[in-house]
VOGU-3710 file (C-alpha; in Angstrom, 3 decimals, decimal comma):
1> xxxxxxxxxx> 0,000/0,000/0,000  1,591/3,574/-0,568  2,381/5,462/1,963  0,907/9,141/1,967  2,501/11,862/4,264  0,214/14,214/5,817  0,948/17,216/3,186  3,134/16,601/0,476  3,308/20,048/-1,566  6,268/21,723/-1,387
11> xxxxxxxxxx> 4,674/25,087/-1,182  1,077/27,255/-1,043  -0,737/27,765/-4,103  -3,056/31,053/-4,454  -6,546/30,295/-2,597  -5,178/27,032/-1,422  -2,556/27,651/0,922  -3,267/25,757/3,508  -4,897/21,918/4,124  -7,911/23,528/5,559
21> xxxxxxxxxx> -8,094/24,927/2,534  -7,404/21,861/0,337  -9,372/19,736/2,319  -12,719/21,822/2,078  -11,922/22,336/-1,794  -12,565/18,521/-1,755  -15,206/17,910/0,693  -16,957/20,455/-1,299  -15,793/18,948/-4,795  -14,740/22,308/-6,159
31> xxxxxxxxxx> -14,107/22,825/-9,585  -11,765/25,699/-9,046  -9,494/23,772/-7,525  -8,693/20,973/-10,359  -4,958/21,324/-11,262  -3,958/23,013/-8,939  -3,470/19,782/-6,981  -4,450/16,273/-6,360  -5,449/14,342/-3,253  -4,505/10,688/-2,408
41> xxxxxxxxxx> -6,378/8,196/-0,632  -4,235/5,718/1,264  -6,816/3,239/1,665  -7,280/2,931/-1,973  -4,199/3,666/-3,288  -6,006/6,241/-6,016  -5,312/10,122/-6,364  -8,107/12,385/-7,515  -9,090/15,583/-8,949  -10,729/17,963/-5,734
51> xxxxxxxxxx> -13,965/17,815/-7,486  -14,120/13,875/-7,832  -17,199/12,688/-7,400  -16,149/9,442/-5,579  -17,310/8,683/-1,623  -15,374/10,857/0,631  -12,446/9,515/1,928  -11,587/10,016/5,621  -9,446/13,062/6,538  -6,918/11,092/8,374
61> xxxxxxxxxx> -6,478/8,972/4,878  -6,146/11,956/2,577  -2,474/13,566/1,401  -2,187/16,467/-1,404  0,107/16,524/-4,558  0,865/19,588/-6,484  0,880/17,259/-9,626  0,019/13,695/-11,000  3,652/12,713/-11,149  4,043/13,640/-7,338
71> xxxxxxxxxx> 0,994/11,129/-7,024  2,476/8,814/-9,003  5,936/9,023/-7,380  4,314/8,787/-4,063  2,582/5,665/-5,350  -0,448/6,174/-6,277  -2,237/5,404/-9,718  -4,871/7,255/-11,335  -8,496/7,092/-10,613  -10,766/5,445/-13,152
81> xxxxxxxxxx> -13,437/8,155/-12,386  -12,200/11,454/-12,512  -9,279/10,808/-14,848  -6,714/13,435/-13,109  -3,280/12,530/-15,728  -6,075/12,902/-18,766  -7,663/16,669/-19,717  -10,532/17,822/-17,444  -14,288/16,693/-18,385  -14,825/20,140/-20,082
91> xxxxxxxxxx> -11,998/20,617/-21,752  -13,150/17,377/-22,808  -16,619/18,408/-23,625  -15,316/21,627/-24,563  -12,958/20,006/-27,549  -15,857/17,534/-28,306  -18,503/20,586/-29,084  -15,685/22,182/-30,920  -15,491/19,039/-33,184  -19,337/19,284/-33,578
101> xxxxxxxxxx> -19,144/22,842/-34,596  -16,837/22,199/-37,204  -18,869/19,113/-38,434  -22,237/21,714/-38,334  -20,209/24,512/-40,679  -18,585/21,714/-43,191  -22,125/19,863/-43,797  -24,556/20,710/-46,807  -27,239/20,024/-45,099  -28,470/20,303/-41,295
111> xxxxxxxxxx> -26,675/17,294/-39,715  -28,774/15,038/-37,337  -28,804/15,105/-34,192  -27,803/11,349/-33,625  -25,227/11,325/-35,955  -23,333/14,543/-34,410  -24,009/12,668/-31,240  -22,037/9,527/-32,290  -19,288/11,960/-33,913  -18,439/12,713/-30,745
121> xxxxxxxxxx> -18,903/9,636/-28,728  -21,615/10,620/-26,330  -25,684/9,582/-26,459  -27,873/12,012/-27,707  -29,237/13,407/-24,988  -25,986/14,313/-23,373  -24,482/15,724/-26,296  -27,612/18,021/-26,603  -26,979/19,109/-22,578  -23,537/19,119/-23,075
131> xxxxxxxxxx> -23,597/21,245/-26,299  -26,155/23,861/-24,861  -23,799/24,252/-21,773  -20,766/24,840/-24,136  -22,297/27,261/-26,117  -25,394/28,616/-24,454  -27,426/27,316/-27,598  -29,144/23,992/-28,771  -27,290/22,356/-31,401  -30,360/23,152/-33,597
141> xxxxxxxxxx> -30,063/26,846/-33,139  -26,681/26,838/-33,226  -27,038/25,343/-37,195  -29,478/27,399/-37,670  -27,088/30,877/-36,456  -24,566/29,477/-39,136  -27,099/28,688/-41,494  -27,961/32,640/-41,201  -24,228/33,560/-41,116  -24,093/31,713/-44,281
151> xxxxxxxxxx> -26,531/33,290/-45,808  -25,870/37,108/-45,150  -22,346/36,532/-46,725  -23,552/34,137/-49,991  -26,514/36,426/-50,896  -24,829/39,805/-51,454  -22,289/37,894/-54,555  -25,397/35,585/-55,869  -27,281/35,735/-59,028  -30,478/35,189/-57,400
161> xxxxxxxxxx> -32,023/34,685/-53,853  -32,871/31,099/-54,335  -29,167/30,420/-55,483  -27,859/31,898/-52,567  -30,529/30,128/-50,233  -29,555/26,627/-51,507  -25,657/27,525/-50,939  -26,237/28,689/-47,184  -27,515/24,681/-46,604  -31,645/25,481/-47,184
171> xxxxxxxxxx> -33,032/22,470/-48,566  -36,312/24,243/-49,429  -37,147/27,905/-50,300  -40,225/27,547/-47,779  -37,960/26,825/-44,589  -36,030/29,511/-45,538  -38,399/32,480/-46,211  -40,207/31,219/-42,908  -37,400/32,810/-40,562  -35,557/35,035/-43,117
181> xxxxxxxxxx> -37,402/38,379/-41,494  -36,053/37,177/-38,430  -32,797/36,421/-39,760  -32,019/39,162/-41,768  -34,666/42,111/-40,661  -35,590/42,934/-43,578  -36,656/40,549/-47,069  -33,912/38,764/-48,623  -33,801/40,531/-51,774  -33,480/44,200/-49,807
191> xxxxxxxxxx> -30,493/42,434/-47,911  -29,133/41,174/-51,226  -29,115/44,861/-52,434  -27,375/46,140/-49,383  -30,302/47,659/-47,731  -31,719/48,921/-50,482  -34,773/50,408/-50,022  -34,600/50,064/-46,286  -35,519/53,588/-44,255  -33,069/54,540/-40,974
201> xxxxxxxxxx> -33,946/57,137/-39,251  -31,028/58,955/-37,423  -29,937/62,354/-35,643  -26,866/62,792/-33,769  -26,801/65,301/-30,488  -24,486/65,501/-27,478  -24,311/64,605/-24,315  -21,652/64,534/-21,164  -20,478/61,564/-22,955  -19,509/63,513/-26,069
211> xxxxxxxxxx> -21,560/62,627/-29,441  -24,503/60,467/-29,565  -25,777/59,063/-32,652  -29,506/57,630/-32,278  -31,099/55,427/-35,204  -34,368/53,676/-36,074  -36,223/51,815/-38,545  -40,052/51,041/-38,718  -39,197/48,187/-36,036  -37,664/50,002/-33,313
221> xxxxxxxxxx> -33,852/51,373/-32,585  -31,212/49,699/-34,244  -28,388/51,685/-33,250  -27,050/54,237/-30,422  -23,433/54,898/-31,046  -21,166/57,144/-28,734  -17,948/58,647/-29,858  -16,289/62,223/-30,056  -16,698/62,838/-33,210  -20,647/62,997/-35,146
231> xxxxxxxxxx> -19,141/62,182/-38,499  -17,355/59,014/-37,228  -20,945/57,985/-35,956  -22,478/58,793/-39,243  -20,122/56,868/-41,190  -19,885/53,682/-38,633  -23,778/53,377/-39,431  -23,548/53,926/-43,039  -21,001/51,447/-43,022  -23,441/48,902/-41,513
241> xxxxxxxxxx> -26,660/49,671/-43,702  -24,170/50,280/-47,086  -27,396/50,437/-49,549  -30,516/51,925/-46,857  -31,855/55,186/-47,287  -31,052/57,456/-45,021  -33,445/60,167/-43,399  -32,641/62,847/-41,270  -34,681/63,231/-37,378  -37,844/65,077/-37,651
251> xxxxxxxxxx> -39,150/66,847/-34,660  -40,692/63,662/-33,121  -37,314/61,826/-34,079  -35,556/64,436/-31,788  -37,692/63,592/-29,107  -36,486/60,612/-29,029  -32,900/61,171/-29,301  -33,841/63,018/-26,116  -35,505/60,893/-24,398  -31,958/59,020/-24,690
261> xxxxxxxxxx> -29,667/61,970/-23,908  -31,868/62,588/-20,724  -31,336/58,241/-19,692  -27,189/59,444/-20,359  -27,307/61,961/-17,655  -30,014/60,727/-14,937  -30,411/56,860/-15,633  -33,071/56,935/-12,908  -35,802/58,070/-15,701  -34,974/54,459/-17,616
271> xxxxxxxxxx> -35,268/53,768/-20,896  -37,336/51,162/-22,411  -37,537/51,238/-26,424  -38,848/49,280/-28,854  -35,505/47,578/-30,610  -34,685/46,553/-33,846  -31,085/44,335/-33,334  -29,833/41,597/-35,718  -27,729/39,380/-33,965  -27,414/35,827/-33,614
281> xxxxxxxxxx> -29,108/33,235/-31,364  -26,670/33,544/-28,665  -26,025/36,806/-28,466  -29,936/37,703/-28,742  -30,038/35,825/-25,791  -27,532/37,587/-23,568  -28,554/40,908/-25,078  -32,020/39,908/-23,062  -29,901/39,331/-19,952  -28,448/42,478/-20,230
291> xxxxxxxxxx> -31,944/44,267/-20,259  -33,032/42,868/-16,954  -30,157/44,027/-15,055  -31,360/47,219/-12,975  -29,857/50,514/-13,380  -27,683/50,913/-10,379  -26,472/47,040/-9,821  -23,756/45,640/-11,458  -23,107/42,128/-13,146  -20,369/39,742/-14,589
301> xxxxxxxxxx> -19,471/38,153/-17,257  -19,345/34,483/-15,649  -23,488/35,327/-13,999  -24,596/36,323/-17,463  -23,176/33,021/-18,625  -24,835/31,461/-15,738  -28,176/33,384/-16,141  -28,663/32,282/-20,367  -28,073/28,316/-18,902  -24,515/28,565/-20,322
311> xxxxxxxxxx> -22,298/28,971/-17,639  -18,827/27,402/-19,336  -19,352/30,545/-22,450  -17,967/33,327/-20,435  -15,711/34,416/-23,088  -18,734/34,290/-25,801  -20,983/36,500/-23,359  -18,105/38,776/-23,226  -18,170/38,866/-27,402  -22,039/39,482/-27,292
321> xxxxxxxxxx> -21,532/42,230/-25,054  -18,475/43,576/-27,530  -21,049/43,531/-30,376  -23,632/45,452/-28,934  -24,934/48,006/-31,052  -27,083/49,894/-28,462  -25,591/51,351/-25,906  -27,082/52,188/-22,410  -30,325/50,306/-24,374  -28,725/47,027/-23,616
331> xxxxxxxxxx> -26,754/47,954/-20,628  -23,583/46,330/-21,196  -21,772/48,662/-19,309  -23,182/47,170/-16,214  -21,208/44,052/-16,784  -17,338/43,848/-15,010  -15,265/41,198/-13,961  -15,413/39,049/-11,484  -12,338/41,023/-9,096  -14,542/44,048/-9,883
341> xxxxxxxxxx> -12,240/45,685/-12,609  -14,763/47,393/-14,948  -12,655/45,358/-17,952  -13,183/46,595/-21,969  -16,252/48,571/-22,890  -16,741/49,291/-26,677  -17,438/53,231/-26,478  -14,431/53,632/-23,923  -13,550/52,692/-19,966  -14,236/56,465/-19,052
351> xxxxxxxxxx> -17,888/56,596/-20,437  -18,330/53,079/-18,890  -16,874/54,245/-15,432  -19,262/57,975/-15,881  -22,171/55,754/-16,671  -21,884/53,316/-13,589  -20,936/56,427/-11,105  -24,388/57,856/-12,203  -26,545/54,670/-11,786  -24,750/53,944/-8,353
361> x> -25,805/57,697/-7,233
//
């Protein structure tokens, strides 16, 4: 039987200095705490990850490793359950998804569901729960996202809609024009013509935050840009409707620009609008999140992730919030990191940091 010494690390690592603090990392099977050492069982002869879900050893039975090869030196082998000297389960999963994805974007057609499953090695049903944790989406809306990403970028260079509709992986014109307003907001041939014939509605004022640029179409507000210049703002939106016509704000148009300018300097009148944003599945769905966070509180990335049922796409929240293109209508200034550093902010840390200051007041 090995013999296990009562702490074999050589010295403290970060939050888990001490074996007090080792030994509660593995009573309560913490995650955080994989890799940055391993705990033998004497008993068994087995090391573990802290977040093993085997029966709890005894105290009195338990000695820590900063690595598998201290385990293994120490003689212990590797247990069959947690699988400490392979990658961790979701860098597992995490690589396995990845695979999927690439299978989704390389097939013709919308792959089944069983067969991704099997491409992987899992069941079906766990690939499904382990995909949607991944990536915050079903596999289904996932292929549907690309399907759409496919789509904006074939149907600008094709002869004709139904060409491009049968190169994004559509394997009918009726499935297609079914979601395309959704997809594309706006009919596929406008799209195709860059917009064409599409009305925005736009007016740039100022605020404390420098320039605002406020725009709408028939649906609702589809973009509030802040910068320090008005013709950077002008061009940024022309650059993302290239063919739409463009009108300048009427009176009532003003108004509304207003209404925003007066949210910018005392956020306790909110700001509810009717929006028009094209985005994908995912980030639709942590644009939502973003809405129901109170002026005045703050967020993170990580409980976004957790809030959308995604919590392993922290770095894909942070993306959606990146790509948001309405500020202070989607709040995703209210979102910092987890050690409270306010992190990036697409219109600038200081107008982030002003914006916060004024909620918190």
């Amino acid at each position: 039987m090995p013999q296990a010494s009562i702490m074999t690390m050589e010295r403290p690592q970060g939050p888990f200095a001490t074996d007090n603090d080792r030994w509660a990392a593995v009573v309560g099977r913490s995650v955080a705490a994989d890799d940055v050492f391993f705990y033998s069982v004497r008993t068994t002869g087995v090391y573990c990850r802290p977040s093993c879900a085997a029966r709890l050893a005894r105290r009195e039975n338990v000695a820590f490793h900063r690595s598998c090869e201290a385990a293994e030196a120490a003689g212990f082998r590797a247990c069959k359950r947690c699988r400490p000297n392979e990658p961790a389960r979701a860098e597992r999963q995490a690589e396995a998804v990845a695979r999927a994805c690439r299978l989704i974007a390389e097939a013709e057609d919308e792959p089944v569901l069983d067969r991704l499953a099997a491409s992987v090695g899992m069941s079906r049903f766990h690939f499904h729960r382990v995909f949607k944790a991944v990536t915050g989406v079903t596999p289904k809306a996932y292929a549907a996202a690309h399907r759409a990403d496919r789509v904006r970028a074939v149907l600008p260079a094709s002869a004709t809609v139904t060409e491009a509709i049968y190169d994004a992986g559509f394997n009918s014109n009726g499935r297609f024009y079914a979601s395309s307003a959704a997809m594309l907001g706006m009919t596929p041939t406008r799209f195709r013509a860059g917009g064409t014939g599409e009305e925005i509605r736009f007016a740039v004022g100022e605020c404390s935050l420098g320039s605002i640029l406020v725009a709408a179409t028939a649906a609702g507000v589809c973009a509030i840009l802040l910068g320090d210049e008005p013709d950077d703002l002008v061009r940024d939106l022309q650059d993302r409707f290239p063919r739409a016509a463009f009108i300048g704000g009427d009176a009532a148009f003003e108004a509304l620009v207003a209404r925003v300018v007066g949210f910018v300097e005392a956020p306790a009148l909110g700001l509810d609008l009717p929006l028009d944003v094209r985005g994908t599945a995912f980030q639709k769905r942590v644009w939502d999140a973003l809405r129901r966070v109170p002026a005045g509180a703050t967020t993170t990335y990580a409980e976004i992730a957790r809030a959308i049922g995604a919590p392993a796409a922290v770095r894909a929240v942070a993306g959606a919030c990146a790509a948001n293109p309405v500020a202070v209508a989607i709040p995703c200034h209210r979102v910092i990191r987890t050690d409270g550093a306010l992190s990036g902010y697409r219109w600038g840390a200081e107008r982030k940091s002003a914006l916060l200051k004024r909620e918190a007041a």
